[in-house]
C-alpha positions in Angstrom: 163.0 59.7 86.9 166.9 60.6 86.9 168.4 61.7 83.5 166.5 61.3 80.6 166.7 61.6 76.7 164.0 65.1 76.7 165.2 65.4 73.0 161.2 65.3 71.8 160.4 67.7 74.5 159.9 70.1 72.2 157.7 72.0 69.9 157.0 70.7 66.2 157.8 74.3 65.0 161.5 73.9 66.8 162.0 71.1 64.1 160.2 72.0 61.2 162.5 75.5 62.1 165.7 73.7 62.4 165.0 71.3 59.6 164.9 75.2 57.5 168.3 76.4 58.9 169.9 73.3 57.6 168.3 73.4 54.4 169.7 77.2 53.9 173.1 76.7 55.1 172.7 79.0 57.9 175.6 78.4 60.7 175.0 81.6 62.3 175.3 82.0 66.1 172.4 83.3 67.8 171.9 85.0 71.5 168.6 83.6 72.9 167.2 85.2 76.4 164.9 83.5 78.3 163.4 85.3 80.8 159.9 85.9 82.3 157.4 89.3 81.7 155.4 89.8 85.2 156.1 88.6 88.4 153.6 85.5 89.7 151.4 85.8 92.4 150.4 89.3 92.7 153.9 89.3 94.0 157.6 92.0 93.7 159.8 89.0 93.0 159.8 85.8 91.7 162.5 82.7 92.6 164.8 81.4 90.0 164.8 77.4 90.4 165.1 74.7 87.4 168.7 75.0 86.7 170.0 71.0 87.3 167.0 69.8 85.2 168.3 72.4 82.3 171.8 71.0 82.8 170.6 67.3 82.6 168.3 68.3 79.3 171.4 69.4 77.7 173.9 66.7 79.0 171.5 63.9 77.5 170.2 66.0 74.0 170.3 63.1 71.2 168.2 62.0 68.9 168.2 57.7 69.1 166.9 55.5 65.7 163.4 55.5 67.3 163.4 59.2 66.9 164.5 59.5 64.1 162.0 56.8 62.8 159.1 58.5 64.7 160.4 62.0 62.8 160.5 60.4 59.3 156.8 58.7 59.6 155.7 62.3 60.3 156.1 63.2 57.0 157.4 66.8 57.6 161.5 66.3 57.3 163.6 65.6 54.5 166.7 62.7 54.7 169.3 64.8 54.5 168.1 66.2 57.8 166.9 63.5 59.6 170.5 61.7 59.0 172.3 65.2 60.4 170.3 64.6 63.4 171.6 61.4 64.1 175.1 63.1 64.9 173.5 66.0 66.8 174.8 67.3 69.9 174.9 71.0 71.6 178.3 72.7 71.0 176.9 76.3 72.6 177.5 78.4 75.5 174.8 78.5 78.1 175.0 81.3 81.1 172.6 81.1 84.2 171.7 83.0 87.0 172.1 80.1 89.9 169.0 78.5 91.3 167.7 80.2 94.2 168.6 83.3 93.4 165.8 86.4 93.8 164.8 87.6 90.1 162.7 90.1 88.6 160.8 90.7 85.0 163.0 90.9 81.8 166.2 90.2 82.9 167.4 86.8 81.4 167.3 83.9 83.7 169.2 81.5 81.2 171.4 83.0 77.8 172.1 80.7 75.3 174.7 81.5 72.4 174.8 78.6 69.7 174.2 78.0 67.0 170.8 79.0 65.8 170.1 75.3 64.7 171.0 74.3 68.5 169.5 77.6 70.2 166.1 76.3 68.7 165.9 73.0 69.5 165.9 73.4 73.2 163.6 76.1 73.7 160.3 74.1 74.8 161.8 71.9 77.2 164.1 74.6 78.8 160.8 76.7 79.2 159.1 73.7 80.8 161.3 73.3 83.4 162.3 76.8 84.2 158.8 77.8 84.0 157.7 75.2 86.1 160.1 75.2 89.2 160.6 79.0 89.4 156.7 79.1 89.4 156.6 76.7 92.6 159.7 77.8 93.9 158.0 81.6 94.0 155.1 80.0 95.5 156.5 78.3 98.3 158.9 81.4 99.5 155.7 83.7 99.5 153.6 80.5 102.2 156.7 79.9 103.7 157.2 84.3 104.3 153.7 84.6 106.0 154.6 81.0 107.7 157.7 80.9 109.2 160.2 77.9 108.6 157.6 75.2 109.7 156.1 74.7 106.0 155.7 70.9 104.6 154.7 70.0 100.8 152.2 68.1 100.8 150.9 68.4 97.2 151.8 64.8 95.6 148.5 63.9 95.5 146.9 67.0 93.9 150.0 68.0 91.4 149.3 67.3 87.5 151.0 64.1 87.3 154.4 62.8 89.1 156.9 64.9 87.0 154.8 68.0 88.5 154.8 66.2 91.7 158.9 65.3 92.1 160.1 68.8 90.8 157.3 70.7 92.2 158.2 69.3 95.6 162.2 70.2 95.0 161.2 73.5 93.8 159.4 73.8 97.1 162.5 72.7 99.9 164.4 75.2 97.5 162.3 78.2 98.5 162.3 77.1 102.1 159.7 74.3 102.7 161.0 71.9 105.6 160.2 69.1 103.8 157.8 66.9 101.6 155.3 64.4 101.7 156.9 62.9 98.0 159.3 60.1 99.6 160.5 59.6 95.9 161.3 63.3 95.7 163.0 62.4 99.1 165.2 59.9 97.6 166.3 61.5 94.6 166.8 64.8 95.7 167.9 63.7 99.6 165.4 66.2 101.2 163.6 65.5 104.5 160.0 63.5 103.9 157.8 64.2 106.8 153.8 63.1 107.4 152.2 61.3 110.4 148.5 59.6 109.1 145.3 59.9 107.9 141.7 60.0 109.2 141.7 56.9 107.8 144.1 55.3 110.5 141.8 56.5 113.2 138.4 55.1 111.1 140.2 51.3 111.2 139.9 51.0 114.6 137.1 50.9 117.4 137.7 53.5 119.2 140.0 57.3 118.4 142.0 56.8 121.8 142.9 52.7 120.2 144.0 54.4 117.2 146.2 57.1 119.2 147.3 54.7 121.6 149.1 52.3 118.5 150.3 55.1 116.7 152.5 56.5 119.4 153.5 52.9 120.0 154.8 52.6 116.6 156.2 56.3 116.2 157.1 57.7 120.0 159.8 59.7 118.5 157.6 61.5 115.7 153.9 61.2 117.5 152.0 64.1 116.0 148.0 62.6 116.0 145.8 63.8 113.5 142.4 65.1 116.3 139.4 66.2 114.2 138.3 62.4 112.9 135.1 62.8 114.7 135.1 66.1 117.7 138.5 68.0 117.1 138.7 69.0 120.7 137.6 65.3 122.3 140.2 64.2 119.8 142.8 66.9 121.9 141.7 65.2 124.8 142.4 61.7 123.4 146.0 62.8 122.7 147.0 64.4 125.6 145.9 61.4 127.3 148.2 59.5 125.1 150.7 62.1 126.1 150.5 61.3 129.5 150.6 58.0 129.6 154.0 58.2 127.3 155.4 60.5 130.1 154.3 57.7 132.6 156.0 55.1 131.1 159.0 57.3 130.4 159.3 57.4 126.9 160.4 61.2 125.9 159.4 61.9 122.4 161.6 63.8 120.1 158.7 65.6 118.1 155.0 65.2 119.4 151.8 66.9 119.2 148.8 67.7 117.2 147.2 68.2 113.4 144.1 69.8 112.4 143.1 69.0 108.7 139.6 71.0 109.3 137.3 73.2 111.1 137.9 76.7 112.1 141.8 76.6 112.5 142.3 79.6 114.5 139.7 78.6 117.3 140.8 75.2 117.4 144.2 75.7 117.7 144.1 78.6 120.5 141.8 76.0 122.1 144.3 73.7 122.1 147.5 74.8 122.8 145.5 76.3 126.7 144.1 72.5 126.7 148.3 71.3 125.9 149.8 74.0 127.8 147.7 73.3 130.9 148.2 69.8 130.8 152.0 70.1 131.2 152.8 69.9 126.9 153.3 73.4 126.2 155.9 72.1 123.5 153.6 70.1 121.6 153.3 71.1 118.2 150.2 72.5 116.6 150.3 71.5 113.0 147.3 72.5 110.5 146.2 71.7 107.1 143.3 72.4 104.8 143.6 74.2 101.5 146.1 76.5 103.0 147.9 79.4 101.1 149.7 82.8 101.8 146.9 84.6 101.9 145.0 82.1 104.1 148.0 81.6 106.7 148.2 85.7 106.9 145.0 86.0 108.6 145.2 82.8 110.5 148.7 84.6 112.2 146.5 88.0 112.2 144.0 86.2 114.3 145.5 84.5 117.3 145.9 81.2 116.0 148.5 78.8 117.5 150.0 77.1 115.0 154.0 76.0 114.4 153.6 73.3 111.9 151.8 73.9 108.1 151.0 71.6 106.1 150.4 72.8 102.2 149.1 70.8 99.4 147.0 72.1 96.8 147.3 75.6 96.7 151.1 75.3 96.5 151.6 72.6 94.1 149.4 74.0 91.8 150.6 77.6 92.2 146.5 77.7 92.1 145.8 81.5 91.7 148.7 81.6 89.4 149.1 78.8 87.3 151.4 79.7 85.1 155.1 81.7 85.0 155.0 82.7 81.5 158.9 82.5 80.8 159.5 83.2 77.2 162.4 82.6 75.1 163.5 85.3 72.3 165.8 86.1 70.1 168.1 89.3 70.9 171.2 88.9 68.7 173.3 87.0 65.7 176.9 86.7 66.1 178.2 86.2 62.4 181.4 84.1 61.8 184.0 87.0 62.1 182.5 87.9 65.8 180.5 90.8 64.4 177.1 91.1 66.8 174.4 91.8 65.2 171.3 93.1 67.6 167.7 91.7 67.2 164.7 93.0 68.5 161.3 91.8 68.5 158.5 94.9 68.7 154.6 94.8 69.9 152.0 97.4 70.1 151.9 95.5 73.9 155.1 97.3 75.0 155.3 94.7 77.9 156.3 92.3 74.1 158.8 94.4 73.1 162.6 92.7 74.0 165.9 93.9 74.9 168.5 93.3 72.2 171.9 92.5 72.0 174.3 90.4 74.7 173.3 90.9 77.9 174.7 90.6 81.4 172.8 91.3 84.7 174.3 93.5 87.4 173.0 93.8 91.1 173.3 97.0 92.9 173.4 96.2 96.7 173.1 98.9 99.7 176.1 98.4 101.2 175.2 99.2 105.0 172.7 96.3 105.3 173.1 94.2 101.8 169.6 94.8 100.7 168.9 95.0 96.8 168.6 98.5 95.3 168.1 97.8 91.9 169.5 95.6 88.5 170.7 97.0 85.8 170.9 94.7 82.6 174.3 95.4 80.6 175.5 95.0 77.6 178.6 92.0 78.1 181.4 94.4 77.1 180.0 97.1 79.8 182.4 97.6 83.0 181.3 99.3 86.2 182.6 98.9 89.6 181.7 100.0 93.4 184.1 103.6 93.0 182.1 105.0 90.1 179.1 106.9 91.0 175.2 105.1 89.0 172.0 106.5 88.1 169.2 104.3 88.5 166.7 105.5 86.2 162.8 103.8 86.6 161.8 101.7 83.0 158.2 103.4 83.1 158.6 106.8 84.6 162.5 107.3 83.0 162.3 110.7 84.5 162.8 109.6 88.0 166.5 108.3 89.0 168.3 107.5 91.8 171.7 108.6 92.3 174.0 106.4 94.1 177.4 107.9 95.5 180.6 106.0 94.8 181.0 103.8 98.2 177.4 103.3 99.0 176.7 100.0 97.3 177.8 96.9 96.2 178.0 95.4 92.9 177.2 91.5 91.5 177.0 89.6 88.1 174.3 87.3 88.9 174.6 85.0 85.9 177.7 82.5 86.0 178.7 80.3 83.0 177.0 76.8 82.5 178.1 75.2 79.4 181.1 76.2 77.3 181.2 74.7 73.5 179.1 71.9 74.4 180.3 71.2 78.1 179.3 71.4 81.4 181.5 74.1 83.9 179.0 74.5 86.8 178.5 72.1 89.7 175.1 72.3 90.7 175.1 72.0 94.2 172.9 70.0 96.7 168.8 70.8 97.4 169.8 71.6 100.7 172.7 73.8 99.9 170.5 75.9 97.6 167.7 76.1 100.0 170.6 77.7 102.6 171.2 80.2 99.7 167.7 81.2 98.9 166.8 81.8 102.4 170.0 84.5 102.4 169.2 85.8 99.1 165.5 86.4 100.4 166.8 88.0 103.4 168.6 90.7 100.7 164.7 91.5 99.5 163.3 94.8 101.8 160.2 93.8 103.8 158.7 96.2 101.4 158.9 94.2 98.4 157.8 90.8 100.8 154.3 92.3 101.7 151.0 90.4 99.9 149.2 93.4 99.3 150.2 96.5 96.4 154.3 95.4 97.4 157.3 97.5 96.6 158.7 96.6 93.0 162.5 96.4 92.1 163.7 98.4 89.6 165.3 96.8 87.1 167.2 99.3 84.6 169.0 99.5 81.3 172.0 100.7 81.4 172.3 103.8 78.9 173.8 101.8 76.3 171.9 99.3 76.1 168.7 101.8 76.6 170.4 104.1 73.4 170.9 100.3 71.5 166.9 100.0 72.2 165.8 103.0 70.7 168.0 102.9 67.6 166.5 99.5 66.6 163.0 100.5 67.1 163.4 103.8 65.1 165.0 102.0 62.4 161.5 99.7 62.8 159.5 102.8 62.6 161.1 104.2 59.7 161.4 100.9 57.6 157.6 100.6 58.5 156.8 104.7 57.2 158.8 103.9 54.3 157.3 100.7 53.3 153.5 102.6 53.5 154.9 105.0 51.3 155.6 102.6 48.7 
């Protein structure tokens, strides 16, 4: 599961595409934007996450004499190209913005400028992955939010299949989980792996209070018993008599208490923490699972309930009332071979389809008195602003509203950083648990506004007027080749 030769990760149409770019001679660079439409989950913001597995694609992209053997049996590429393949490698620039970073619809998570022969190839398998962990990465921040910091992964088991399993679970401790279930995900990514057992401990032996009894034998230093085998609150009774009788015999346990995976969690665990409290445990932990998500955790915390410890599965794994993140990948400029850019733009009746062209950068406008995001603006590259210069945020719907922002009142950010330059890696991803540190401040720069589950706050996201004016010059040059074709 560490780095792998993704090369056929991809598309047909990427090589059927590139196999017609080598036939016609074209050596063009291109400017590809990938970036996603609408935020996931009903929610204001969305978590960028992916970025080491993009790095990896890209450090191992090469076709081996299997491929190529697997690509000539197709029938659908010429000699001449299969051979050039055999010596291919990416010689492009990459830019991202750094995982765990907050990001919001149409601003480019990950530029590539190559060229268009090497853009192409790697647009599937960069989708998969960026799709794919800044889905669950989104997920998790949103459970963890309504949570608090005591959120576990526990999705191996119901993820679709073990690459969805292993990243999903990263993607998770990213956007602030504690830990995972996934010990391989553990190993490879050197994030805590936490779990105690299953009802089916406690169905191997005679009795519930046996089963207790050996487990906190085995594990007095991470003792949470699982009660609702058989009667969830007996099954509290069984372990605070286990409790006791580790008191007794003086063994002080580092992390003990209690998991519900059923039953009416709120009542149970206000039950339980007067039956712990009581009984001289009032730091026993409360854990819960059961199909738990955001939404589901909300009104357990709206009720009463008495839980510190969350253990989520399904519903985050699966991102299951989102499924998808629906990053795309377009075109938005050619750079010809004496520098001149040339913009692209694709246009849709569905305005939502219609890109931003040119070479784009990403600026983040910050309130300087508590470091909380106003608003991005995406730039074009060669566009210079600075904290001493008064902005207008204009909205992208309603471009009649603004918001004027006196020189001194905010702070300024380029939230991509270079990647790849001609072909090789600059960045140094860092650790799992050095970019969960940094999500969990770059959530804290996210107003509560924009956190909320229900109708939140969006972020603007602006173009600046130059790139706005580049926009509209495109698309009435569309409009007019379009009248003028009709009239002939």
């Amino acid at each position: 599961m560490g780095s792998r030769n993704l090369t056929l990760l991809t598309d047909l149409y990427e090589l059927t595409m590139m196999q017609g770019y080598f036939e016609t001679g074209n050596t063009d660079k291109a400017v590809f934007d990938a970036f996603y439409r609408k935020n996931p989950c009903g929610g204001a913001y969305a978590i960028s996450c992916g970025l080491d597995q993009v790095i990896d694609l890209i450090n191992n992209l090469h076709f081996e004499d299997e491929d190529i053997d697997y690509l000539r049996s197709t029938g659908f590429f010429r000699d001449d190209f299969l051979e050039y393949l055999r010596n291919f490698k990416f010689t492009g620039d990459i830019y991202a913005i750094p995982e765990g970073t907050i990001i919001f619809p149409k601003e480019p998570l990950v530029k590539v400028v190559a060229p268009i022969i090497e853009a192409q190839l790697i647009e599937t398998a960069l989708l998969n992955i960026i799709n794919h962990q800044s889905l669950i990465a989104t997920k998790a921040a949103r459970v963890v939010h309504e949570a608090g910091p005591g959120v576990m992964e526990f999705g191996l088991r119901r993820a679709q299949g073990p690459d969805a399993g292993i990243y999903g679970a990263r993607a998770a401790v990213i956007a602030g989980c504690c830990g995972t279930s996934n010990v391989l995900a553990g190993q490879m990514f050197d994030i805590p792996v936490k779990g105690t057992h299953a009802h089916s401990w406690i169905m191997s032996f005679k009795t519930e209070l046996e089963a207790f009894r050996t487990y906190a034998k085995m594990f007095p230093d991470n003792c949470i018993l699982l009660v609702d085998t058989y009667d969830a609150l007996e099954g509290v009774g069984h372990a605070i008599q286990v409790f006791r009788e580790m008191r007794e015999q003086g063994v002080k346990s580092r992390l003990y208490g209690i998991r519900f995976d059923s039953g009416d969690l709120a009542y149970l665990s206000k039950k339980a923490r007067v039956m712990l409290d009581e009984a001289g445990f009032e730091d026993a932990v409360i854990s819960a699972s059961s199909d738990l998500d955001e939404y589901l955790i909300n009104s357990l915390m709206n009720q009463g309930a008495q839980i510190t410890s969350w253990g989520v599965g399904t519903n985050l794994i699966t991102s299951q009332d989102n499924p998808s993140f629906g990053g795309v990948y377009k075109l938005s400029a050619i750079i010809k071979e004496d520098g001149t850019v040339i913009p692209k733009i694709k246009v849709s009746e569905n305005t939502e389809k219609v890109t931003n062209p040119g070479n784009k950068k990403i600026i983040r406008i910050y309130d300087k008195a508590n470091h909380k995001i106003k608003a991005d603006v995406i730039t074009l590259v060669d566009e210079q602003y600075n904290e001493n210069q008064p902005l207008t945020i204009f909205d992208p719907v309603d471009t009649w509203k603004r918001t004027f922002l006196p020189a001194g009142s905010y702070e300024l950010r380029e939230i991509m950083v270079p990647v790849f330059k001609d072909g090789k890696c600059v960045y140094q991803s860092p650790s799992v648990m050095e970019i969960r540190d940094y999500c969990s401040r770059e959530k804290e720069t996210l107003w509560s506004e924009s956190m909320r589950l229900v109708n939140p706050q969006e972020v603007h996201v602006d173009l600046s007027k130059k790139l706005w004016t580049l926009k509209q010059d495109l698309l009435d040059g569309v409009h007019r080749f379009a009248e003028n074709d009709h009239q002939e």
